[in-house]
Backbone atoms as SQL, in Angstrom:
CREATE TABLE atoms (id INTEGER PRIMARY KEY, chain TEXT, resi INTEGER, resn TEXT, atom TEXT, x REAL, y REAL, z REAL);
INSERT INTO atoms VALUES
  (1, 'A', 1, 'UNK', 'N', 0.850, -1.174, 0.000),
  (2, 'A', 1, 'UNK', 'CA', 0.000, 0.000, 0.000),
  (3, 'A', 1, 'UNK', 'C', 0.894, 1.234, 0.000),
  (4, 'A', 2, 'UNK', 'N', 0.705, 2.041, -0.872),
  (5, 'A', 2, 'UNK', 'CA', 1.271, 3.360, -1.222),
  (6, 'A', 2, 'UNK', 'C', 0.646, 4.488, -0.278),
  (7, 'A', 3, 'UNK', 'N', 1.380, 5.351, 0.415),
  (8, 'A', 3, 'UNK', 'CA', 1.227, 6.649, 1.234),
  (9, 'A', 3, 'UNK', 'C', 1.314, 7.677, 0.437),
  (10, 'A', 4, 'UNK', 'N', -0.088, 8.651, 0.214),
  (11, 'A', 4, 'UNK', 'CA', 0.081, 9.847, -0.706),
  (12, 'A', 4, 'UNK', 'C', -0.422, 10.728, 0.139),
  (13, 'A', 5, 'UNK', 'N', 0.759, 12.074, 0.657),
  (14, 'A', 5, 'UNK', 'CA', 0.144, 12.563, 1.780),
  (15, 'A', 5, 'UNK', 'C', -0.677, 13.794, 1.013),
  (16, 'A', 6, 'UNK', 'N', -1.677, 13.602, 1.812),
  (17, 'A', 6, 'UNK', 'CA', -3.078, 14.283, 1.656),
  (18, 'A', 6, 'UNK', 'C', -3.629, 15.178, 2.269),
  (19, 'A', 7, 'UNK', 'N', -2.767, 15.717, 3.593),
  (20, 'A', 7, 'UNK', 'CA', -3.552, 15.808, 4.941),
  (21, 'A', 7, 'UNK', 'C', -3.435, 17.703, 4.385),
  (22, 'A', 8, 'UNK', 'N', -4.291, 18.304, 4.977),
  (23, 'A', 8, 'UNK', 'CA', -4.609, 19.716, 4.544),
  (24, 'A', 8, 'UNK', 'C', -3.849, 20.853, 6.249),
  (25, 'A', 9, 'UNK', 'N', -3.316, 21.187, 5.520),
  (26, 'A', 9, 'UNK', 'CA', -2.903, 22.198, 6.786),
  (27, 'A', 9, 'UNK', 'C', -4.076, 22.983, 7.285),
  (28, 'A', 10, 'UNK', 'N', -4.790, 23.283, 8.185),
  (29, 'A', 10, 'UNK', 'CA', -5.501, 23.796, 9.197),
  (30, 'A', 10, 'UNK', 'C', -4.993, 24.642, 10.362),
  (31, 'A', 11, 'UNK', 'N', -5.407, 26.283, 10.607),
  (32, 'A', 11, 'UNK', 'CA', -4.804, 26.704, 11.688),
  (33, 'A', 11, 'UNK', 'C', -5.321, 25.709, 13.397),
  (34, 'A', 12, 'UNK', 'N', -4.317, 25.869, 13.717),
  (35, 'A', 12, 'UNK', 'CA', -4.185, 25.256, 15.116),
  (36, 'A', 12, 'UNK', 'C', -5.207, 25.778, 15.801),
  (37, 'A', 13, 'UNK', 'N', -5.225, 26.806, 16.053),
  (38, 'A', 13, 'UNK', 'CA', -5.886, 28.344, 16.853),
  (39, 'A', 13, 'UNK', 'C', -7.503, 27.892, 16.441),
  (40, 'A', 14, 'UNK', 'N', -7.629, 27.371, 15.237),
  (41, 'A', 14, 'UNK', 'CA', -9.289, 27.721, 14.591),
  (42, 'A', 14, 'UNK', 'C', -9.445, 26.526, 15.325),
  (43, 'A', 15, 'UNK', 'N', -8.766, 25.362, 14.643),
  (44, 'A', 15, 'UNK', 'CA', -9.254, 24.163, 15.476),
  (45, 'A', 15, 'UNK', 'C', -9.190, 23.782, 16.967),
  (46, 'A', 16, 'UNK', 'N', -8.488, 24.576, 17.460),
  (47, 'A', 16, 'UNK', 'CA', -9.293, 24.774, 19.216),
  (48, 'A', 16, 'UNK', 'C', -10.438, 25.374, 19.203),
  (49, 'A', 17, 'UNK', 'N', -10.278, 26.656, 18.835),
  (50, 'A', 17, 'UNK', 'CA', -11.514, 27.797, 19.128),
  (51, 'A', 17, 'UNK', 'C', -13.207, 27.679, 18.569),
  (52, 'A', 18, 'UNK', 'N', -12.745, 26.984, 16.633),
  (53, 'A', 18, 'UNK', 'CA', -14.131, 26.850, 17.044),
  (54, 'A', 18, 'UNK', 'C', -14.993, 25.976, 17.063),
  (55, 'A', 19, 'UNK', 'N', -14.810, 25.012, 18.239),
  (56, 'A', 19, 'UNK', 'CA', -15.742, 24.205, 18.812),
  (57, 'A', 19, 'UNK', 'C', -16.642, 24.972, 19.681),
  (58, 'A', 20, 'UNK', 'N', -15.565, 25.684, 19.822),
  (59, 'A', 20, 'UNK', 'CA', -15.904, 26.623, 21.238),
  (60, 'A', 20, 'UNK', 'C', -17.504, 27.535, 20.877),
  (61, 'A', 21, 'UNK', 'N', -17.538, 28.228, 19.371),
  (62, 'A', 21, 'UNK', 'CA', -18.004, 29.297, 18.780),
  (63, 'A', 21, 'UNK', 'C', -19.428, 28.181, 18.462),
  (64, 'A', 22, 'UNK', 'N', -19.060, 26.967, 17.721),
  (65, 'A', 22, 'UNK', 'CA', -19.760, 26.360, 17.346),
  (66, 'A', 22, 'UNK', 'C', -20.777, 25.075, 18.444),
  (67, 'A', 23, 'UNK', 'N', -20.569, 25.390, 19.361),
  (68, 'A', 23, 'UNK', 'CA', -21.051, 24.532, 20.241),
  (69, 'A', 23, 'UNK', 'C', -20.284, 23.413, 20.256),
  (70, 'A', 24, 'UNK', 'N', -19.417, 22.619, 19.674),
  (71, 'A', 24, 'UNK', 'CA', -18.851, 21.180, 19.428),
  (72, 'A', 24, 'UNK', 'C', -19.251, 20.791, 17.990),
  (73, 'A', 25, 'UNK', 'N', -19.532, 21.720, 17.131),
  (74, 'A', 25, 'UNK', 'CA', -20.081, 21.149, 15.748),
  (75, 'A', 25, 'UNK', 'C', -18.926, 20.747, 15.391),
  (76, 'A', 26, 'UNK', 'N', -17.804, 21.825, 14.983),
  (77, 'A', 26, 'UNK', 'CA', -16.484, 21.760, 14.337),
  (78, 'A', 26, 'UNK', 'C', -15.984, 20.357, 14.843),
  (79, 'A', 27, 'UNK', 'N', -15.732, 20.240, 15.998),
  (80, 'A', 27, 'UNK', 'CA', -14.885, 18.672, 16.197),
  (81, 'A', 27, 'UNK', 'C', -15.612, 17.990, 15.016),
  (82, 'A', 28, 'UNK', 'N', -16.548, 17.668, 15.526),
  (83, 'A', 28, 'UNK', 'CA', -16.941, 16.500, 14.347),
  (84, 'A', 28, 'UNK', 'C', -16.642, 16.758, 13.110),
  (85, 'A', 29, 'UNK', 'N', -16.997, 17.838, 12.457),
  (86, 'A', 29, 'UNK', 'CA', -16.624, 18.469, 11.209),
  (87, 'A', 29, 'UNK', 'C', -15.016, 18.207, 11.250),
  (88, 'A', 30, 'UNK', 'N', -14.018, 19.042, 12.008),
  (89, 'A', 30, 'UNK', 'CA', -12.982, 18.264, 11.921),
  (90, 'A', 30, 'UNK', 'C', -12.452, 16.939, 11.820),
  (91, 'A', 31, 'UNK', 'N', -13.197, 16.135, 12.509),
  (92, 'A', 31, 'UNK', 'CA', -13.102, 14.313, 12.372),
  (93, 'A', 31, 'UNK', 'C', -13.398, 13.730, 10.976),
  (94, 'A', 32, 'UNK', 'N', -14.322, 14.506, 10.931),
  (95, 'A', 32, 'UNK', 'CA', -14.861, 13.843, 9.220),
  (96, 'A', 32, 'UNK', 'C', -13.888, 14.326, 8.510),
  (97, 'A', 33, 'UNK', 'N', -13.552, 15.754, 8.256),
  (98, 'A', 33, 'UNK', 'CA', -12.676, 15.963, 7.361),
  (99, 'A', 33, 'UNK', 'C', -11.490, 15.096, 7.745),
  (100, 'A', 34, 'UNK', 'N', -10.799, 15.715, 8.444),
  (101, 'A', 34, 'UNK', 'CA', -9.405, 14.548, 8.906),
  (102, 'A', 34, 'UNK', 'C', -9.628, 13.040, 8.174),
  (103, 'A', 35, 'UNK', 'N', -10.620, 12.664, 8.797),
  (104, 'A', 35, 'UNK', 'CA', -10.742, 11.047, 8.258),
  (105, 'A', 35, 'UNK', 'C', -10.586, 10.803, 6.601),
  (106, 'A', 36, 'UNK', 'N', -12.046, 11.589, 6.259),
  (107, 'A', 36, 'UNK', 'CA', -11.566, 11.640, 4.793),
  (108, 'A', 36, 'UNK', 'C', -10.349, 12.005, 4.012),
  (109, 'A', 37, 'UNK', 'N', -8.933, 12.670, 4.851),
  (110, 'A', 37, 'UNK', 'CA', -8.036, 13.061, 3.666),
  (111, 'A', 37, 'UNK', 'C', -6.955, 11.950, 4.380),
  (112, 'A', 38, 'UNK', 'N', -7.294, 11.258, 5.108),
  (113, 'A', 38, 'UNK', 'CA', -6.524, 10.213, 6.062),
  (114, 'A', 38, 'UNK', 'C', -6.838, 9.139, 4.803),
  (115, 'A', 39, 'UNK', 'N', -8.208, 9.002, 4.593),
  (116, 'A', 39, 'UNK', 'CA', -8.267, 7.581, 3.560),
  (117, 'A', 39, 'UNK', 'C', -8.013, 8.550, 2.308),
  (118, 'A', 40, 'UNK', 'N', -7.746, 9.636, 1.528),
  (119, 'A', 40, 'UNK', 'CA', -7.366, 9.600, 0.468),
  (120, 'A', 40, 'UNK', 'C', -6.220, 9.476, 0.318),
  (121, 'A', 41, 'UNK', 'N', -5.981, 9.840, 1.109),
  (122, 'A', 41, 'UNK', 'CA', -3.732, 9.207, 1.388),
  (123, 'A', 41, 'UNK', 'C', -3.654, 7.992, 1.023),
  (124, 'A', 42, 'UNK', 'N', -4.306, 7.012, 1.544),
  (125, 'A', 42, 'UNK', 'CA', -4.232, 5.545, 1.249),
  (126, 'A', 42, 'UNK', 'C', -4.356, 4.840, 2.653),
  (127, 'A', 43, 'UNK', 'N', -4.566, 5.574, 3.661),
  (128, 'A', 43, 'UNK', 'CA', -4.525, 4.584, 5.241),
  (129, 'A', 43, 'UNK', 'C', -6.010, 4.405, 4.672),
  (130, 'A', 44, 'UNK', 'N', -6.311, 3.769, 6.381),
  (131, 'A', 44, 'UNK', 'CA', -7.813, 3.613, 6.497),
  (132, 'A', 44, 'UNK', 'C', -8.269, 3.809, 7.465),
  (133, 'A', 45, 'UNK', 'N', -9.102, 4.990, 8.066),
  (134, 'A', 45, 'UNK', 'CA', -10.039, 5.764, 9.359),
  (135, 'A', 45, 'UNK', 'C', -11.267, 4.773, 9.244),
  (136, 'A', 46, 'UNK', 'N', -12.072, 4.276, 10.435),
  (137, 'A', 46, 'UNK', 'CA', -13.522, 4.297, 10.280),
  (138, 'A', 46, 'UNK', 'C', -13.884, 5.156, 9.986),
  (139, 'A', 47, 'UNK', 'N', -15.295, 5.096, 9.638),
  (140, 'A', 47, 'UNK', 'CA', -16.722, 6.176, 9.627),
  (141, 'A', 47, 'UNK', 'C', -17.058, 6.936, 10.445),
  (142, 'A', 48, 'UNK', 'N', -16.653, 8.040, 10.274),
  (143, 'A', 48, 'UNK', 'CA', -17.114, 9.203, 11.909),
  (144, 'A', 48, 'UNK', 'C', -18.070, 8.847, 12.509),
  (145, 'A', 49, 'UNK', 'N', -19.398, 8.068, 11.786),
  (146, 'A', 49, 'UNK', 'CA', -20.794, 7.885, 12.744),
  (147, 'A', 49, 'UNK', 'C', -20.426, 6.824, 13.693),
  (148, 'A', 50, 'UNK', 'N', -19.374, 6.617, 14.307),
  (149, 'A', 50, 'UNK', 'CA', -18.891, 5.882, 15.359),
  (150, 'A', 50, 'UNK', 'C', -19.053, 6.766, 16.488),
  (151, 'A', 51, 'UNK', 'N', -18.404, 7.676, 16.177),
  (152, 'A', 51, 'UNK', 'CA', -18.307, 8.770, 17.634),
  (153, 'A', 51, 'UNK', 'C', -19.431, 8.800, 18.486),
  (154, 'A', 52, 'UNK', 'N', -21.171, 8.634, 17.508),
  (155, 'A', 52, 'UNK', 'CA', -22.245, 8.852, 18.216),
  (156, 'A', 52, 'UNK', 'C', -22.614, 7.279, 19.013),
  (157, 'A', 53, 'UNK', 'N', -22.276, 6.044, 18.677),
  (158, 'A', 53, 'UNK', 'CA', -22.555, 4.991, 19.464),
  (159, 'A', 53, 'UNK', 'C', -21.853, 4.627, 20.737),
  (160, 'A', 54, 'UNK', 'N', -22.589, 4.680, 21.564),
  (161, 'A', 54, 'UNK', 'CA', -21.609, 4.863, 22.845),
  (162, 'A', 54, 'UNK', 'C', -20.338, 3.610, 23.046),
  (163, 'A', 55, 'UNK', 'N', -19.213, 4.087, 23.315),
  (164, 'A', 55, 'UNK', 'CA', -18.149, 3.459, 23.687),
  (165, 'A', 55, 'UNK', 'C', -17.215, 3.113, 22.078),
  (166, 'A', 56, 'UNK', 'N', -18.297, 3.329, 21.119),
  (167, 'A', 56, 'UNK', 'CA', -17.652, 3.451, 19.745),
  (168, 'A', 56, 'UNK', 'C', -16.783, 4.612, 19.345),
  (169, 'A', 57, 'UNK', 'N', -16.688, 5.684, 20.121),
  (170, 'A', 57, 'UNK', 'CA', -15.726, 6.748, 19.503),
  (171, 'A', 57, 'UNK', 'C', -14.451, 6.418, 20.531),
  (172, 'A', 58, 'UNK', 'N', -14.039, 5.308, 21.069),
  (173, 'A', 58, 'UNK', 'CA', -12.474, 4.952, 21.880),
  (174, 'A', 58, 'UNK', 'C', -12.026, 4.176, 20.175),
  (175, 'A', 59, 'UNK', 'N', -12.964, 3.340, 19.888),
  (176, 'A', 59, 'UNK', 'CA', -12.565, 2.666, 18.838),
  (177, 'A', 59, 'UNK', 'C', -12.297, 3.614, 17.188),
  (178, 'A', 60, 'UNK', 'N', -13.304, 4.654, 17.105),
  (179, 'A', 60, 'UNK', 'CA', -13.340, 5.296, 16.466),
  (180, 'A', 60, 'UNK', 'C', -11.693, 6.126, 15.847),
  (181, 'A', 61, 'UNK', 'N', -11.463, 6.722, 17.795),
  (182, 'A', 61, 'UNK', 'CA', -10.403, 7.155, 18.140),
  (183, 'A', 61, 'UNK', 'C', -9.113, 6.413, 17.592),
  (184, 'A', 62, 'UNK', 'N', -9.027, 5.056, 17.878),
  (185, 'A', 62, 'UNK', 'CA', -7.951, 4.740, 17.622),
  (186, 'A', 62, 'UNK', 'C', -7.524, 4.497, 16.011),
  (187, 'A', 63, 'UNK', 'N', -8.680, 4.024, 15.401),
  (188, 'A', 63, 'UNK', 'CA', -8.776, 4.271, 14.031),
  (189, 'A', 63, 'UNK', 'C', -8.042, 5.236, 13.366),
  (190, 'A', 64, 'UNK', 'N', -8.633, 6.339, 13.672),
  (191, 'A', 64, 'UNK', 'CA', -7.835, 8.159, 13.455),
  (192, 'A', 64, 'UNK', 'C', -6.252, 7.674, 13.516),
  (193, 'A', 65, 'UNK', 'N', -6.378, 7.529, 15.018),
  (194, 'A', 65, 'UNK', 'CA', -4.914, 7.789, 14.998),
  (195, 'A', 65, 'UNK', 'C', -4.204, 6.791, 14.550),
  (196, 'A', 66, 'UNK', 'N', -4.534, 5.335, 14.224),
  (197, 'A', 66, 'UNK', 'CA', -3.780, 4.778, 13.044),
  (198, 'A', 66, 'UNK', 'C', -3.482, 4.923, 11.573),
  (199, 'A', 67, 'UNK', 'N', -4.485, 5.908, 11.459),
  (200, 'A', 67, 'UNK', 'CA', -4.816, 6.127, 9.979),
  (201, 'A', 67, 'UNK', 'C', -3.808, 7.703, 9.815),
  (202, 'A', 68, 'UNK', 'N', -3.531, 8.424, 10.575),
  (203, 'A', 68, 'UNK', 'CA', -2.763, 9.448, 10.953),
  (204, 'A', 68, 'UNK', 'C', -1.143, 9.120, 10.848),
  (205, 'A', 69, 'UNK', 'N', -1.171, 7.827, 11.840),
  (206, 'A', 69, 'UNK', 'CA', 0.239, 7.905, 11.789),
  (207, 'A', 69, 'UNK', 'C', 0.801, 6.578, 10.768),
  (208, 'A', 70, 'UNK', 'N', -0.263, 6.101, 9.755),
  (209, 'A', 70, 'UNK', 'CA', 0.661, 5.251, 8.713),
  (210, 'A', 70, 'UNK', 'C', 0.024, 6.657, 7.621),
  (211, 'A', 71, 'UNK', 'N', -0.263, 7.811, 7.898),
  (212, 'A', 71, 'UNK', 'CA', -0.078, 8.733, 6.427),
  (213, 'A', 71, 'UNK', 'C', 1.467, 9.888, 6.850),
  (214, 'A', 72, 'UNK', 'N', 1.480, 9.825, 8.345),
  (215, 'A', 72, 'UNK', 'CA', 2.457, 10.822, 8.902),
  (216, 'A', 72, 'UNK', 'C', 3.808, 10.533, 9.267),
  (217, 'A', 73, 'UNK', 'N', 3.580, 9.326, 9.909),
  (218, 'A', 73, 'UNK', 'CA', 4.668, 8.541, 10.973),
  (219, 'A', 73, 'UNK', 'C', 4.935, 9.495, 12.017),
  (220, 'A', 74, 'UNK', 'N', 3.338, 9.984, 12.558),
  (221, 'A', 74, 'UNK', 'CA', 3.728, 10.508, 14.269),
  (222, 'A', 74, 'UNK', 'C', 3.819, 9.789, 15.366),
  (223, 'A', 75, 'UNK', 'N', 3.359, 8.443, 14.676),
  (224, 'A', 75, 'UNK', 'CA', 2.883, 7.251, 16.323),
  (225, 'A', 75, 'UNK', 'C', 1.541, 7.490, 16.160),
  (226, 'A', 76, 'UNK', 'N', 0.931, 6.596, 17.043),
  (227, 'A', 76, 'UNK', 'CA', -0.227, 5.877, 16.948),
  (228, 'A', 76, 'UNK', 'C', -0.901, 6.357, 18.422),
  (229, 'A', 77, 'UNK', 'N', 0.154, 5.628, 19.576),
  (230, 'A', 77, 'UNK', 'CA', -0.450, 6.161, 21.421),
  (231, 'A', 77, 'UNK', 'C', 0.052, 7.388, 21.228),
  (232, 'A', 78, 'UNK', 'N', 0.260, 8.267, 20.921),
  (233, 'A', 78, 'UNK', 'CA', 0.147, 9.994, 20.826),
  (234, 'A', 78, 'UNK', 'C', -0.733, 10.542, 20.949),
  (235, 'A', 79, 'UNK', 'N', -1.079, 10.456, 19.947),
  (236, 'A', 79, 'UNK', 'CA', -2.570, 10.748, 18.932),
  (237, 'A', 79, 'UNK', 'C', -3.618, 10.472, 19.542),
  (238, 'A', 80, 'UNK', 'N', -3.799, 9.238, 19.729),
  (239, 'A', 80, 'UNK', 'CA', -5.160, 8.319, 20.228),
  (240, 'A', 80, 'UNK', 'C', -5.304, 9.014, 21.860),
  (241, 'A', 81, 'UNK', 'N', -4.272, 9.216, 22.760),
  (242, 'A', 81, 'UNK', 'CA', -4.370, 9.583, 23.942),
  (243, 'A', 81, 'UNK', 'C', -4.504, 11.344, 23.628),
  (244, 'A', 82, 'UNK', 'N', -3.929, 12.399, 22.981),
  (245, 'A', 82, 'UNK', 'CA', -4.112, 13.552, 22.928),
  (246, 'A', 82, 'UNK', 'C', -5.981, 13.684, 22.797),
  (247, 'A', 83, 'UNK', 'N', -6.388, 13.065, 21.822),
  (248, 'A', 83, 'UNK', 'CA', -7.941, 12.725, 21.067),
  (249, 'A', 83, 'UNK', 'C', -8.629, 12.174, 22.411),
  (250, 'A', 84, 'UNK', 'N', -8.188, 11.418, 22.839),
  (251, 'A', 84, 'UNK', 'CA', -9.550, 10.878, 24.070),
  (252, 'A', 84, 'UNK', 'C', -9.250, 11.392, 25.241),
  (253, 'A', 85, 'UNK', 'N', -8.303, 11.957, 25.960),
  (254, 'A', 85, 'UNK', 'CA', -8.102, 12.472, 26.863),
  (255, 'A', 85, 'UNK', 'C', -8.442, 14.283, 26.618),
  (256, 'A', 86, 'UNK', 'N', -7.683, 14.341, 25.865),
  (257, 'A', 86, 'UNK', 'CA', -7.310, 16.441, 26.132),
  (258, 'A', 86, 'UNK', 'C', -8.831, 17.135, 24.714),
  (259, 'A', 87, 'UNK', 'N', -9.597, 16.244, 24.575),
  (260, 'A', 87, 'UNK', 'CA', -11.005, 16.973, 23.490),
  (261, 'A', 87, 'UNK', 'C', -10.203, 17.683, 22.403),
  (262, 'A', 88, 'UNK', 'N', -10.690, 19.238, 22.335),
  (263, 'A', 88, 'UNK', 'CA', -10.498, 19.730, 21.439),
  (264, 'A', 88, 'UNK', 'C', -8.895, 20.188, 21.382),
  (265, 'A', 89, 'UNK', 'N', -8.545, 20.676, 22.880),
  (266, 'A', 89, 'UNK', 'CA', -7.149, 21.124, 22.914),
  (267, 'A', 89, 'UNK', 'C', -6.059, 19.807, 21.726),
  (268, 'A', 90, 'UNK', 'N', -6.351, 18.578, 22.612),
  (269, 'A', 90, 'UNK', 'CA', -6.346, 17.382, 21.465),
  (270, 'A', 90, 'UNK', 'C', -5.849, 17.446, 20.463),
  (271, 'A', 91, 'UNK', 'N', -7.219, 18.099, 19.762),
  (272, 'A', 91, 'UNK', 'CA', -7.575, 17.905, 18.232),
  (273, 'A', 91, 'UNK', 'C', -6.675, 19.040, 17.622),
  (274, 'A', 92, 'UNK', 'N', -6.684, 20.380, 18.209),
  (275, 'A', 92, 'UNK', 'CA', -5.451, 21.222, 18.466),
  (276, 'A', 92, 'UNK', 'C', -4.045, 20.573, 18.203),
  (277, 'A', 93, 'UNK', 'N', -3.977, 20.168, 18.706),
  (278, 'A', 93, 'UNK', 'CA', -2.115, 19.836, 19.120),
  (279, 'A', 93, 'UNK', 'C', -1.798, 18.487, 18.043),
  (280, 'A', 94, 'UNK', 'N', -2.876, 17.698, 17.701),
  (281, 'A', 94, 'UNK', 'CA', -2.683, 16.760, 16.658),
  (282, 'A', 94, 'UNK', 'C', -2.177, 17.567, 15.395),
  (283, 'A', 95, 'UNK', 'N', -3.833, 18.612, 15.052),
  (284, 'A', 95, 'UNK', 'CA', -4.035, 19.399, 14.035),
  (285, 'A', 95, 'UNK', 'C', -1.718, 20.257, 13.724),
  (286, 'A', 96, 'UNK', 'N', -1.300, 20.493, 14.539),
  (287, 'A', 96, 'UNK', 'CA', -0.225, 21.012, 15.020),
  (288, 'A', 96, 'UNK', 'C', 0.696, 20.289, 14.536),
  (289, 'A', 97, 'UNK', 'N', 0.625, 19.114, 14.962),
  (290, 'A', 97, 'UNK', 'CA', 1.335, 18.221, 14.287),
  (291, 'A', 97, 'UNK', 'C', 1.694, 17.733, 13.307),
  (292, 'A', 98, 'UNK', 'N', 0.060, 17.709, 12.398),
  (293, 'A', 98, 'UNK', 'CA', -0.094, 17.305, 10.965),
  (294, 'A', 98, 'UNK', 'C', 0.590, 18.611, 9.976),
  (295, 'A', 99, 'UNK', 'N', 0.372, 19.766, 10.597),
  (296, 'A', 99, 'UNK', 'CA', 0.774, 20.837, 9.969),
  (297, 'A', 99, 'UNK', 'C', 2.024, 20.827, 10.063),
  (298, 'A', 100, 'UNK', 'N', 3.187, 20.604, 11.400),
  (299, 'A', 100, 'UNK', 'CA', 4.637, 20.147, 11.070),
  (300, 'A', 100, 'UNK', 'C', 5.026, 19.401, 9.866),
  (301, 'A', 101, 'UNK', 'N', 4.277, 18.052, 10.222),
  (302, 'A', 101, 'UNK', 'CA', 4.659, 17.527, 9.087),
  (303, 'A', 101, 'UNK', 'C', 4.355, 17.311, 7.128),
  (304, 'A', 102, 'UNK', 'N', 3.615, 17.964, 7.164),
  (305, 'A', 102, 'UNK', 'CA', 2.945, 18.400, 5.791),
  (306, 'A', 102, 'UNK', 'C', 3.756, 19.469, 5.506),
  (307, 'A', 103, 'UNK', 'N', 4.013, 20.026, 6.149),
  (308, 'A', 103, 'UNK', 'CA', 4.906, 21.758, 5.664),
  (309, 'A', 103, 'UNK', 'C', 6.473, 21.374, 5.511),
  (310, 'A', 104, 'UNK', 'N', 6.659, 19.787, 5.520),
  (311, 'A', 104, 'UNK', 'CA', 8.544, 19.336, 5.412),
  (312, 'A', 104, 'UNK', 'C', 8.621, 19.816, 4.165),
  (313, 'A', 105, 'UNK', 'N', 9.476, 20.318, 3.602),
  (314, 'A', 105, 'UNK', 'CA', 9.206, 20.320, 1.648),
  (315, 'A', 105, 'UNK', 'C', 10.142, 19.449, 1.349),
  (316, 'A', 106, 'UNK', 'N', 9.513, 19.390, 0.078),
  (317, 'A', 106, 'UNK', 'CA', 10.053, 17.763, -0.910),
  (318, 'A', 106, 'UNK', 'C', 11.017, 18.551, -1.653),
  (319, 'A', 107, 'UNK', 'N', 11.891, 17.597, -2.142),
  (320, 'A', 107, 'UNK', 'CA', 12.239, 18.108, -3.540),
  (321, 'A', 107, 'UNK', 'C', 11.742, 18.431, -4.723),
  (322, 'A', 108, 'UNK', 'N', 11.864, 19.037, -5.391),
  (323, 'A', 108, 'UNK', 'CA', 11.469, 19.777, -6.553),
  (324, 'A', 108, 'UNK', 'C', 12.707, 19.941, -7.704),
  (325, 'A', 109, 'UNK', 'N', 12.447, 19.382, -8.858),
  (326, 'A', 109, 'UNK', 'CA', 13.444, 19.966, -9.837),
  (327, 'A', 109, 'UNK', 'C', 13.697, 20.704, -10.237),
  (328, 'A', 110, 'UNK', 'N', 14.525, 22.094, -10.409),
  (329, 'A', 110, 'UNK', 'CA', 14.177, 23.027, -10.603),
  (330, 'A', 110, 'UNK', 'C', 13.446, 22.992, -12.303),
  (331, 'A', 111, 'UNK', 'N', 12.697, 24.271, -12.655),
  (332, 'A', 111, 'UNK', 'CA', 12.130, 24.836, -13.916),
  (333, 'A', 111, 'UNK', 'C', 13.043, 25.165, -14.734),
  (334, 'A', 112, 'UNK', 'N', 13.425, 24.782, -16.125),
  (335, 'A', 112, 'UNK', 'CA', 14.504, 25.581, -16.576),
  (336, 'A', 112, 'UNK', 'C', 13.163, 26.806, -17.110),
  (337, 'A', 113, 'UNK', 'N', 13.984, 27.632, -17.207),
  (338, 'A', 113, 'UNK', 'CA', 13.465, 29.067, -18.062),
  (339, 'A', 113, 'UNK', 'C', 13.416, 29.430, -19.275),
  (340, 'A', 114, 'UNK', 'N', 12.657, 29.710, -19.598),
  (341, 'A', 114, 'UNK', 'CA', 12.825, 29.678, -21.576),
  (342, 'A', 114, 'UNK', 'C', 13.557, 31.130, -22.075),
  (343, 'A', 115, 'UNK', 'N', 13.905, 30.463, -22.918),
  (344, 'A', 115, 'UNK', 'CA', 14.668, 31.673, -23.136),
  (345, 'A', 115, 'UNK', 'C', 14.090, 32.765, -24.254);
């Protein structure tokens, strides 16, 4: 299985704050998105509608964060414990993370210039 990283940089700051603004909408909205650019990479997240069956969003959870760290290579108990323990701050400091590592730059060949 091929890793095509996918993951979208997101400010840190928004993804604490607005859960806050939004009542808790955004997390989820964040989960779904996350998940979805987690499986277009090539890992594999469950289905966010886990989160709502009780005791299904630990499992949910760990999903994420496997699907996170075979698109990232941050680790797996990081992730999964930031997400079920610390909520949104969490989702924050993951979000933080993904943005470290998405912002490494690749090589590039340079353009020649026409003359």
């Amino acid at each position: 299985m091929t890793i095509d990283l996918q993951l979208q940089q997101r400010s840190a700051v928004a993804v604490f704050f607005l859960p806050i603004i939004t009542f808790g909408i955004y997390s989820i909205v964040w989960l779904a998105k996350t998940r979805g650019e987690v499986n277009r990479s090539g890992a594999h997240a469950m289905t966010t509608w886990w989160i709502l069956c009780p005791f299904g969003f630990f499992w949910y959870f760990w999903s994420l964060a496997k699907g996170i760290d075979a698109v990232t290579g941050l680790g797996t108990g990081g992730d999964y414990a930031l997400l079920l323990l610390l909520g949104q701050l969490g989702q924050a400091i993951v979000q933080a993370r993904i943005n470290a590592r998405v912002s490494v730059p690749t090589y590039a060949p340079p353009v020649p210039f026409a003359a």
